[in-house]
MARMIZA-599699 format. One line per field, with one value per residue (C-alpha): x, y, z negated; chain; residue number from 1. Coordinates in nm, 4 decimals, always signed. Example, Ala and Ser with C-alpha at 12.3 -4.5 7.8 and 13.67 -1.06 7.14 Angstrom:
BEGIN
xx: +1.2300,+1.3670
yy: -0.4500,-0.1060
zz: -0.7800,-0.7140
tordo: A,A
koltor: 1,2
This chain:
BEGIN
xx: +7.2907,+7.0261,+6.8326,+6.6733,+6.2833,+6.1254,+5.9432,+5.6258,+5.6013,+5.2671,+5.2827,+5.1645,+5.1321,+4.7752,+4.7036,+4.6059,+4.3698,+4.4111,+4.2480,+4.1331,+4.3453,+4.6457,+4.9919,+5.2505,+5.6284,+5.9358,+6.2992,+6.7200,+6.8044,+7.1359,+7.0532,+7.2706,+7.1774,+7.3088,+7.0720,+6.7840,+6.4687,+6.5174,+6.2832,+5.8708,+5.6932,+5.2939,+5.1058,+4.7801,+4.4536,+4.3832,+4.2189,+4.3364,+4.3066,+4.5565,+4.6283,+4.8982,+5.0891,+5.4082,+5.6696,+5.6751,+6.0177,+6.1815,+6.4863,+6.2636,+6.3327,+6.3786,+6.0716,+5.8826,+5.9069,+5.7835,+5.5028,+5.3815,+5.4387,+5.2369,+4.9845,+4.7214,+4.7102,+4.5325,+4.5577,+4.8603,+4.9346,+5.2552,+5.4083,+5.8396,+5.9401,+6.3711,+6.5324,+6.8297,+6.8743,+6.6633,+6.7659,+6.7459,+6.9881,+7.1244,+7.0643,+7.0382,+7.1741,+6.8777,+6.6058,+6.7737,+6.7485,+6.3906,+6.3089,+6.4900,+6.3009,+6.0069,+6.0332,+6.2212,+5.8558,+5.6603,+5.8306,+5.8017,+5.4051,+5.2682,+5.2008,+5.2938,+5.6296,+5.3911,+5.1168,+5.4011,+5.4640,+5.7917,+5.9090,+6.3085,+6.3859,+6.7406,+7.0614,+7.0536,+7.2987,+7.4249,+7.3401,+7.0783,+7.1811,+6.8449,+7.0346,+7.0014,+6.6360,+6.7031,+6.5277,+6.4627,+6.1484,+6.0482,+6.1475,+5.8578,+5.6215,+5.5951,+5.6133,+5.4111,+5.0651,+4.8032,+4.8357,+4.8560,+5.2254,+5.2621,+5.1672,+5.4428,+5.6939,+5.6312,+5.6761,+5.9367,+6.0898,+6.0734,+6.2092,+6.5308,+6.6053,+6.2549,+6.2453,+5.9498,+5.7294,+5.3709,+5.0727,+4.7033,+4.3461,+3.9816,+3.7016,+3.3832,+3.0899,+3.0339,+2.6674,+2.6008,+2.9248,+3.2025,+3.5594,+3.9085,+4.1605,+4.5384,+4.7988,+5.1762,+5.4721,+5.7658,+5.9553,+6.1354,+6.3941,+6.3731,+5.9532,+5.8091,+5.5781,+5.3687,+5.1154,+5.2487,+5.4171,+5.7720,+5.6329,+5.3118,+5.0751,+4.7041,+4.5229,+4.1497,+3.9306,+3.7246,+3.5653,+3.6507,+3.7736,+4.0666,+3.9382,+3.7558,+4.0408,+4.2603,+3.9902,+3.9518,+4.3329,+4.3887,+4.1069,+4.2440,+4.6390,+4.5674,+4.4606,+4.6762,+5.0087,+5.0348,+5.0073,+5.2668,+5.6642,+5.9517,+6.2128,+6.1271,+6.2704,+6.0610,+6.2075,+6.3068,+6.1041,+5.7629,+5.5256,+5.1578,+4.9732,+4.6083,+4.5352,+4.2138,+4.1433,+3.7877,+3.7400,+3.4791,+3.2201,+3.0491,+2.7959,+2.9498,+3.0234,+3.1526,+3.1553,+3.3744,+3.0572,+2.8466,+2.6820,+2.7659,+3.0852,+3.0793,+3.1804,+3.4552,+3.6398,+3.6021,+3.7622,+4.0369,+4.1149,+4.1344,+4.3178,+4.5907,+4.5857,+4.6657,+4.9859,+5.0710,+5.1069,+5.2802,+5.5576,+5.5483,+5.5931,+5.9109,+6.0764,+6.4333,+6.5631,+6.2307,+6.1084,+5.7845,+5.5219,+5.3768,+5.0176,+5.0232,+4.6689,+4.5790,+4.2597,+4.1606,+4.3184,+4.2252,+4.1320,+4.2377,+4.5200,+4.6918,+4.6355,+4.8025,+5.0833,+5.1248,+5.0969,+5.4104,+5.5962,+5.5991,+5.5999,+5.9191,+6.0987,+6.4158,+6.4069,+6.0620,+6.1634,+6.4483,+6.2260,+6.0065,+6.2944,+6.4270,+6.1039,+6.1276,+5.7571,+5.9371,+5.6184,+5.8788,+5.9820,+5.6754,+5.5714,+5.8952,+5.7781,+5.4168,+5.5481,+5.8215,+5.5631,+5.4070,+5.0725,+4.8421,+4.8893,+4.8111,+5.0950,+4.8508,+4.5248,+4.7675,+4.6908,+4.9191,+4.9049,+5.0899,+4.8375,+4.5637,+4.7548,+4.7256,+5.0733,+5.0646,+4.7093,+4.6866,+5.0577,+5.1861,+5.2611,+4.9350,+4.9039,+4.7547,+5.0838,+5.2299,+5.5485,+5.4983,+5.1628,+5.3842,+5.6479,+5.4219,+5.2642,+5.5953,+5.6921,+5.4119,+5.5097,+5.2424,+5.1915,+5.0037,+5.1316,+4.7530,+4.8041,+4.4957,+4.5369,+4.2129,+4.1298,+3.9182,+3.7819,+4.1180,+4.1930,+4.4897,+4.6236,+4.9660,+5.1722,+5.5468,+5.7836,+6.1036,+6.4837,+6.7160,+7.1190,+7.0015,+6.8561,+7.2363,+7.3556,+7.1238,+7.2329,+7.5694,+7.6623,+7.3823,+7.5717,+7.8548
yy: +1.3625,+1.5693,+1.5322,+1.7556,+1.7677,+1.4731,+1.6631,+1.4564,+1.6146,+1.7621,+2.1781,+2.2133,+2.0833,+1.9707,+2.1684,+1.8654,+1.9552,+1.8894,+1.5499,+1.5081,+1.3695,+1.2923,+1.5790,+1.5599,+1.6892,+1.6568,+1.7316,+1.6332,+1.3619,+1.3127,+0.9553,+0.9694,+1.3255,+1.6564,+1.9849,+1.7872,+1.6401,+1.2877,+1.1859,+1.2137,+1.1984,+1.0951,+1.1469,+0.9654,+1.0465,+0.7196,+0.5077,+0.5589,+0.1630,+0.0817,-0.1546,-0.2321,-0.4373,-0.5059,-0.6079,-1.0068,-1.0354,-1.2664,-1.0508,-0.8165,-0.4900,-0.4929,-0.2638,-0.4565,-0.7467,-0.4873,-0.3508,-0.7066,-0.8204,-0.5057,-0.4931,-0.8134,-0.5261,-0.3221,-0.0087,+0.2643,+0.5871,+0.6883,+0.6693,+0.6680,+0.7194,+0.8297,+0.7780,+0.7445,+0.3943,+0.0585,-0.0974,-0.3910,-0.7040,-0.5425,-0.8820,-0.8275,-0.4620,-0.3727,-0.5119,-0.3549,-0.0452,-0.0846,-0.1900,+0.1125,+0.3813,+0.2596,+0.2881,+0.6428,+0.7341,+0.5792,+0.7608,+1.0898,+1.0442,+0.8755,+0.5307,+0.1780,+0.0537,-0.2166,+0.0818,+0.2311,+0.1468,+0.2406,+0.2587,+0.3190,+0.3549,+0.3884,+0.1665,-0.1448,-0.3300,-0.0723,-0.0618,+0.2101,+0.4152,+0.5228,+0.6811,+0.9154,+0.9798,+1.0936,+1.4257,+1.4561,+1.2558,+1.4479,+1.7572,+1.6725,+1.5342,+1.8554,+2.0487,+1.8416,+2.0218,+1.9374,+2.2817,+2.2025,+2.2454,+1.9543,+1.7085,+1.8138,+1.8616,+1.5004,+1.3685,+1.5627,+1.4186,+1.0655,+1.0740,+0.9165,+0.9781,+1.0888,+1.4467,+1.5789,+1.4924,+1.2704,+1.4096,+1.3390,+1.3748,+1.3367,+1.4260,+1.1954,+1.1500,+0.8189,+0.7612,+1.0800,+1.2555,+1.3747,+1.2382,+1.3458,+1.0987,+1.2269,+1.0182,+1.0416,+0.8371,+0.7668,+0.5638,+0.5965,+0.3146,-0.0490,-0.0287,-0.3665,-0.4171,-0.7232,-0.6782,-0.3299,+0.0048,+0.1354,+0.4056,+0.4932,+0.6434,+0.7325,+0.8713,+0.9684,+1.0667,+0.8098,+0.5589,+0.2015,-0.0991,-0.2686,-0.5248,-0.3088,-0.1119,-0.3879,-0.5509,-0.2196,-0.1661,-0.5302,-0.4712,-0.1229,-0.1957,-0.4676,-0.1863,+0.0518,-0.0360,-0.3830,-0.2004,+0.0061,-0.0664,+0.1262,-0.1086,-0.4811,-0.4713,-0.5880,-0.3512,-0.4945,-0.1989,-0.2198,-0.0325,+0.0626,+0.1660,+0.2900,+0.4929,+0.6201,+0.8432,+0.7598,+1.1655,+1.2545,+1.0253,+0.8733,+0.5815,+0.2429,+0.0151,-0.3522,-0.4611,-0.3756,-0.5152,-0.2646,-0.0383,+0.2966,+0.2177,+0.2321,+0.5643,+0.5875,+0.2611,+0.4552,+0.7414,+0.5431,+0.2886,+0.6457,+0.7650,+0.4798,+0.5238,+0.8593,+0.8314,+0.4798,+0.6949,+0.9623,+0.7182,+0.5836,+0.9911,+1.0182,+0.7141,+0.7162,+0.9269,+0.9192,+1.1315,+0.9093,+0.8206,+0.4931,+0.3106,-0.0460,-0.1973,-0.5516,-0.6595,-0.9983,-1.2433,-1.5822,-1.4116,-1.0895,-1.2540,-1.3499,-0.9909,-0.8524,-1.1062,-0.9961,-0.5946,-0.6540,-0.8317,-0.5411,-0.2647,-0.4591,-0.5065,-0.2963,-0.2909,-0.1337,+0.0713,+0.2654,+0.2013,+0.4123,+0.6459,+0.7116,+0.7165,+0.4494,+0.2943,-0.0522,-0.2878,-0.5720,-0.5507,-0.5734,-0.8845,-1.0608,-0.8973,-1.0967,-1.4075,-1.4701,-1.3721,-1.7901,-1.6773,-1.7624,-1.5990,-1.6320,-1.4781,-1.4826,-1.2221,-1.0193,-0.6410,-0.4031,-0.0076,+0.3087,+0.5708,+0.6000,+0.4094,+0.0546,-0.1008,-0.4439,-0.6609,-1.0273,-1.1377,-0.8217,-0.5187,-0.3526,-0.3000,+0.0710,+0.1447,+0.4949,+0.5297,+0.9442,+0.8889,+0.6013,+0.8157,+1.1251,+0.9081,+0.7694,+1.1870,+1.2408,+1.2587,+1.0821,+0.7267,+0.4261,+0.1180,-0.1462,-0.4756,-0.6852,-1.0980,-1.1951,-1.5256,-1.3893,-1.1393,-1.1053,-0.7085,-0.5577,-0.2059,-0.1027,+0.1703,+0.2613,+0.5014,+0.4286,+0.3543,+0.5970,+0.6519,+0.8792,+0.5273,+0.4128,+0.7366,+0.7192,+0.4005,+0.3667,+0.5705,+0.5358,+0.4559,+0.7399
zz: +1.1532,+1.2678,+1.6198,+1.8393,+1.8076,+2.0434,+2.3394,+2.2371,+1.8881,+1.8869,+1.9228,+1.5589,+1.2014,+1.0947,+0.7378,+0.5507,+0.2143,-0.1532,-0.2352,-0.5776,-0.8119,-0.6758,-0.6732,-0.4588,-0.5714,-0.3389,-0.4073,-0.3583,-0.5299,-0.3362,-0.2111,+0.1240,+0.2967,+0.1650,+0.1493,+0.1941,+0.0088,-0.0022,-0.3089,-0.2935,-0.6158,-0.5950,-0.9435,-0.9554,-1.1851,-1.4177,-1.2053,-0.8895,-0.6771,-0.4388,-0.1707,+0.0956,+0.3724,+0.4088,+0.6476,+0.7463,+0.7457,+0.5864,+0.4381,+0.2720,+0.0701,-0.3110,-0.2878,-0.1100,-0.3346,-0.6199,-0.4133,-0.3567,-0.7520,-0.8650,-0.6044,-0.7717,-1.0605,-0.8668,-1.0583,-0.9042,-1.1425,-0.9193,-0.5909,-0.5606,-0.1937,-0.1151,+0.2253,+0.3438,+0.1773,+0.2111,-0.0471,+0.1506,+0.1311,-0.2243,-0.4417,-0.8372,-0.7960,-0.5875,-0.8328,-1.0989,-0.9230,-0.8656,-1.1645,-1.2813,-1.0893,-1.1989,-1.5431,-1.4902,-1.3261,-1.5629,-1.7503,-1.5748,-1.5368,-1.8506,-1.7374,-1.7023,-1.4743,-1.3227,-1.2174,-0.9773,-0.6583,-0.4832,-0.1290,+0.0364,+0.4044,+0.5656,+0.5492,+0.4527,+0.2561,+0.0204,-0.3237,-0.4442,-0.7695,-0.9242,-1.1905,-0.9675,-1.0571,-1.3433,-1.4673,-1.0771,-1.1371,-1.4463,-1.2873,-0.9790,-1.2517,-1.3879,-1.0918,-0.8562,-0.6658,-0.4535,-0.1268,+0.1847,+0.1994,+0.0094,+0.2211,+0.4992,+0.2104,+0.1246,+0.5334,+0.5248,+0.2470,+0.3604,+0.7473,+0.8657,+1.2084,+1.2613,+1.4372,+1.3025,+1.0069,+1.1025,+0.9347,+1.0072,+0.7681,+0.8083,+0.6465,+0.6094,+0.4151,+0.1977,+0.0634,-0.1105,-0.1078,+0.1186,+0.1366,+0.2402,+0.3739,+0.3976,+0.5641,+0.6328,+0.8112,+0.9112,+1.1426,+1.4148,+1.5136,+1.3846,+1.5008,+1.5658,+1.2398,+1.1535,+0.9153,+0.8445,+0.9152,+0.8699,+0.5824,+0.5649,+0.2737,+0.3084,+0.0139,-0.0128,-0.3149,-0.2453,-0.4882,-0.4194,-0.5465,-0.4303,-0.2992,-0.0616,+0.0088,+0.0757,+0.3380,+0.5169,+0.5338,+0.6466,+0.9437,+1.0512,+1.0931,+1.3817,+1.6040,+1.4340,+1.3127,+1.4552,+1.8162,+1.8095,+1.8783,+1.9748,+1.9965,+1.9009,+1.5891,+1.2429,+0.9258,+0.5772,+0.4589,+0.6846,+0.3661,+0.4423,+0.1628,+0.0533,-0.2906,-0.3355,-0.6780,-0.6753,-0.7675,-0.4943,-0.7192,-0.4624,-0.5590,-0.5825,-0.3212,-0.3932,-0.0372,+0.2342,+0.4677,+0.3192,+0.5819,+0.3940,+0.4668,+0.8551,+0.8701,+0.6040,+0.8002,+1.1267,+1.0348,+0.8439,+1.1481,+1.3443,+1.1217,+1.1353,+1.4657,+1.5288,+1.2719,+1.4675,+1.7847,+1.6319,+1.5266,+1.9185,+2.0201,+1.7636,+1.9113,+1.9148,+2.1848,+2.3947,+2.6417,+2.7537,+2.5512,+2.7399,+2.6431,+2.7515,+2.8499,+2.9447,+3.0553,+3.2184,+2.9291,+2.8294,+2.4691,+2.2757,+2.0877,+2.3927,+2.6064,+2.2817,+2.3200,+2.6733,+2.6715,+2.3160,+2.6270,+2.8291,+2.5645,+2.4016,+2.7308,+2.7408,+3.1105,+3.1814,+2.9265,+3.1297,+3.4409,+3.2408,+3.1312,+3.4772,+3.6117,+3.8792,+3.9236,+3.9109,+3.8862,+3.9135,+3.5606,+3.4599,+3.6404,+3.4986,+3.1436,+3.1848,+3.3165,+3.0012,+2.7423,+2.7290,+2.7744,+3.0291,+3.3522,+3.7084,+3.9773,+4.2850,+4.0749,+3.8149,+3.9084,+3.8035,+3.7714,+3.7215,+3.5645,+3.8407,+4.1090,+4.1272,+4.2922,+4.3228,+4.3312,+4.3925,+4.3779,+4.6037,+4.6336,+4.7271,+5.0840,+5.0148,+4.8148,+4.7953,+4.6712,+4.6253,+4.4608,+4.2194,+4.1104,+4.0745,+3.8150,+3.6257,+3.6475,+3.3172,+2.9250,+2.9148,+3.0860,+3.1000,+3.2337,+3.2836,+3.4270,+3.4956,+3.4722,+3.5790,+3.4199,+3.1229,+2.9103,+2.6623,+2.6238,+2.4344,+2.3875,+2.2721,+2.2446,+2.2607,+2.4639,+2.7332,+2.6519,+2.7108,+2.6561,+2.3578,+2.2136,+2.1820,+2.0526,+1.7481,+1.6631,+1.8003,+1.4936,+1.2503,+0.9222,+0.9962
tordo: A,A,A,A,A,A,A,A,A,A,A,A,A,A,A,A,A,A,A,A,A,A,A,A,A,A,A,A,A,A,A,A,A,A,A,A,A,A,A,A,A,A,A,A,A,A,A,A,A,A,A,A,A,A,A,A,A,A,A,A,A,A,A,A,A,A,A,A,A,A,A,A,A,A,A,A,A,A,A,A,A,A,A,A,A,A,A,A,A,A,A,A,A,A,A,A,A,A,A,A,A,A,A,A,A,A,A,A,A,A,A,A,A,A,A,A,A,A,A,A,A,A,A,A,A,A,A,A,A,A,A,A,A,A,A,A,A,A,A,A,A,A,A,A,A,A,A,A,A,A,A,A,A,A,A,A,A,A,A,A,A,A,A,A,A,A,A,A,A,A,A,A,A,A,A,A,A,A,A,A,A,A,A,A,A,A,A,A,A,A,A,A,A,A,A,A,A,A,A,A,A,A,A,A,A,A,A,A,A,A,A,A,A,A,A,A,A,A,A,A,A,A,A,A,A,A,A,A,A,A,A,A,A,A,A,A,A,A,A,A,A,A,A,A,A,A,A,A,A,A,A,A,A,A,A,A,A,A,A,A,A,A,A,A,A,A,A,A,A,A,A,A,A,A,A,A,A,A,A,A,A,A,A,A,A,A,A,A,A,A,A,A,A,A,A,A,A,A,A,A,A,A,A,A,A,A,A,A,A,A,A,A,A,A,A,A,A,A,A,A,A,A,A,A,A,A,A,A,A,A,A,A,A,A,A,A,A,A,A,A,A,A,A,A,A,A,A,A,A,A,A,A,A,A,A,A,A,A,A,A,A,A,A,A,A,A,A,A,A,A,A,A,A,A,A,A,A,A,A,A,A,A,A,A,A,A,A,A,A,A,A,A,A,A,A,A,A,A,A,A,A,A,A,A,A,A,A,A,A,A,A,A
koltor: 1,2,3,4,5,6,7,8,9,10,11,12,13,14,15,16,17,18,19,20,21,22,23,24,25,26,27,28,29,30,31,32,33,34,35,36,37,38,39,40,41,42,43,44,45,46,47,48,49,50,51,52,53,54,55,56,57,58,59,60,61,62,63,64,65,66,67,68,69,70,71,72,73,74,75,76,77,78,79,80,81,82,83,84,85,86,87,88,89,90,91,92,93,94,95,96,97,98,99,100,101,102,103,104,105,106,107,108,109,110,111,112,113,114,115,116,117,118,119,120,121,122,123,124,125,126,127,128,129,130,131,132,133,134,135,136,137,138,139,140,141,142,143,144,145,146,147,148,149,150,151,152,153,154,155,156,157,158,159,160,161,162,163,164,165,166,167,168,169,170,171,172,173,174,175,176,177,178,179,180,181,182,183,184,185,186,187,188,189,190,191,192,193,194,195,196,197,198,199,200,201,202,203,204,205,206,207,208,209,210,211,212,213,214,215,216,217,218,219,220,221,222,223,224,225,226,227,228,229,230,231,232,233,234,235,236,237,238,239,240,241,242,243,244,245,246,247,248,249,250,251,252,253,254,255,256,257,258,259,260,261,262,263,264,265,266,267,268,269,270,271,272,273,274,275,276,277,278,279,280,281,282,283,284,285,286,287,288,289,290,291,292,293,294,295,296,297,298,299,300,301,302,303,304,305,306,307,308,309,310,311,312,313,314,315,316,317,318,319,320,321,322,323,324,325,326,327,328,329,330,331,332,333,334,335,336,337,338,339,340,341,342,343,344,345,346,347,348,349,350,351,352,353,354,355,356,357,358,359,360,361,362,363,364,365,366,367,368,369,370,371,372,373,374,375,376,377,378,379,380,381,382,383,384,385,386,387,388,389,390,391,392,393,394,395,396,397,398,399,400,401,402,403,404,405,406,407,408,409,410,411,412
């Protein structure tokens, strides 16, 4: 079932540029959806490092269980992404599918099954037939490029419910030479990761070593991934990973702590963080995109705590959605969090206008100026505890009936 565009899609498409050594190849494999891609093929140049995250839960994906067995090798050749089904909660049939894609795309791309890495979003519970893949994955080995088109082919290829396909590079320079870094997602429902993403994929011609790779993706999802959440819940699927070819030659670095790398990190953590929001913007059914900000905490760990509390709470969620400036909801979303907190000095604002201070409504409060605020796409919720220096940012977007809709009839 197709949905109408989310009003907080961005106006265009960034053009995202080739990036040495890797070609992309999309195409209908007939997973679940009819005249649509549903299968993305990534080719990789010998070489190519890789590292990920993955979902925390504890019912994990047969593909996640892969990703994690083939991920101490290091060393990634191809990348296998279909949606429309998880193959999640499949048993023996879904590692025997896995273990069957992969060696159809070894196949396909001249490699090893244990130097591809595979990802599925969509329903869970039902059985994945990678017979399926058959010739398809030959087919996009031998057709697969490196335009620009590509890249939004391939987000394309992997959305669900999402409404429009999340896209986002940089360019930086790395000792002596200059990099690319393309990234893509996907996600819209079932968005509450830990220690990783609903689908992501960011690859850069950089030369690095797992091991760096792995640190610098580890460091940039706390502030990335980790802050983002649409609806509370944790995927079976959660896949973040980083590929880089190691074509733009730049001199070696063995340490993520080494200073050349300063810049490279920052423009992968913004990086992250720009896709992160774009999942929040594509939420289910939203209309609001809302940035949560705590200040004031006991420590960082515990603001964070606090601003998930009131980004996960479904009621100033449709406070947010029927634009009611309802700072009530989100005292009651800071006091059941367990953290620290102080009735009598929380501070609590809507955009610019501060509505409650010191345990009250604030005696300068405005109710036009209040719901003038809650009226933007675009709104930030900040609540102050006072008690410490503990900051946290999240992000996420309101609850409304369209929510339900979705996934009132998901699997039909």
């Amino acid at each position: 079932m197709s949905h109408p565009v989310s009003p907080l899609a961005p106006q265009t498409l960034p053009e995202l540029p080739p990036v040495a050594g890797v070609r992309l190849a999309t195409a209908q494999a007939g997973i679940r959806y009819r005249g649509r891609t549903d299968v993305l093929l990534a080719v990789f140049a010998p070489g190519t490092q890789a590292a990920g995250v993955f979902t925390r839960s504890k019912c994990p994906s047969a593909a996640v269980d892969w990703c994690r067995g083939q991920l101490p090798g290091g060393e990634a050749r191809a990348l296998v992404v279909n949606s429309g089904n998880a193959n999640a909660f499949t048993g023996l049939k879904g590692r025997e599918a896995v273990e069957l894609t992969a060696r159809i795309a070894a196949g396909a791309a001249g490699c090893a099954p244990g130097q591809v890495f595979i990802a599925s979003t969509g329903v869970i519970g039902e059985p994945l037939d990678a017979t399926k893949f058959e010739g398809v994955l030959a087919d996009c080995a031998a057709s697969a490029g490196s335009g620009p088109e590509t890249w939004a082919e391939a987000a394309r290829a992997i959305m669900t419910t999402d409404t429009f396909p999340k896209l986002a590079t940089r360019r930086v320079r790395l000792g002596d030479a200059e990099v690319t870094l393309n990234g893509i997602a996907k996600g819209a429902g079932m968005i509450a990761p830990d220690m990783a993403t609903m689908l992501s994929f960011v690859v850069t011609d950089a030369a690095l070593p797992a091991a760096v790779l792995q640190a610098l993706l580890d460091r940039g999802v706390r502030q990335s991934f980790n802050c983002v959440t649409i609806d509370g819940d944790t995927s079976t699927s959660d896949t973040l990973m980083l590929f880089a070819t190691g074509a733009a030659g730049n001199d070696a670095v063995a340490s993520a702590e080494d200073p050349r790398l300063r810049d490279f990190a920052a423009a992968l953590d913004d990086l992250l963080a720009e896709l992160a929001q774009l999942v929040a913007r594509d939420g289910e059914g939203a209309r609001k995109f809302v940035t949560v900000r705590v200040e004031g905490a006991t420590d960082d760990a515990s603001a964070h705590r606090i601003a998930m509390s009131i980004a996960n709470s479904p009621l100033v969620k449709t406070a947010v959605a029927g634009e009611d400036a309802n700072w009530g909801r989100v005292v009651m979303a800071v006091g059941k969090a367990g953290e620290p907190a102080d009735r009598d000095r929380l501070a609590i604002w809507f955009g610019d206008v501060r509505v409650a201070v010191a345990g009250a409504r604030d005696p300068d409060y405005d109710e036009a100026e209040a719901s003038a605020a809650m009226r933007r796409q675009d709104i930030v919720i900040r609540v102050g505890l006072g008690l410490g220096e503990g900051t946290a940012r999240v992000w996420t977007c309101d609850l409304t009936k369209a929510y339900v809709e979705i996934n009132g009839d998901y699997r039909s």
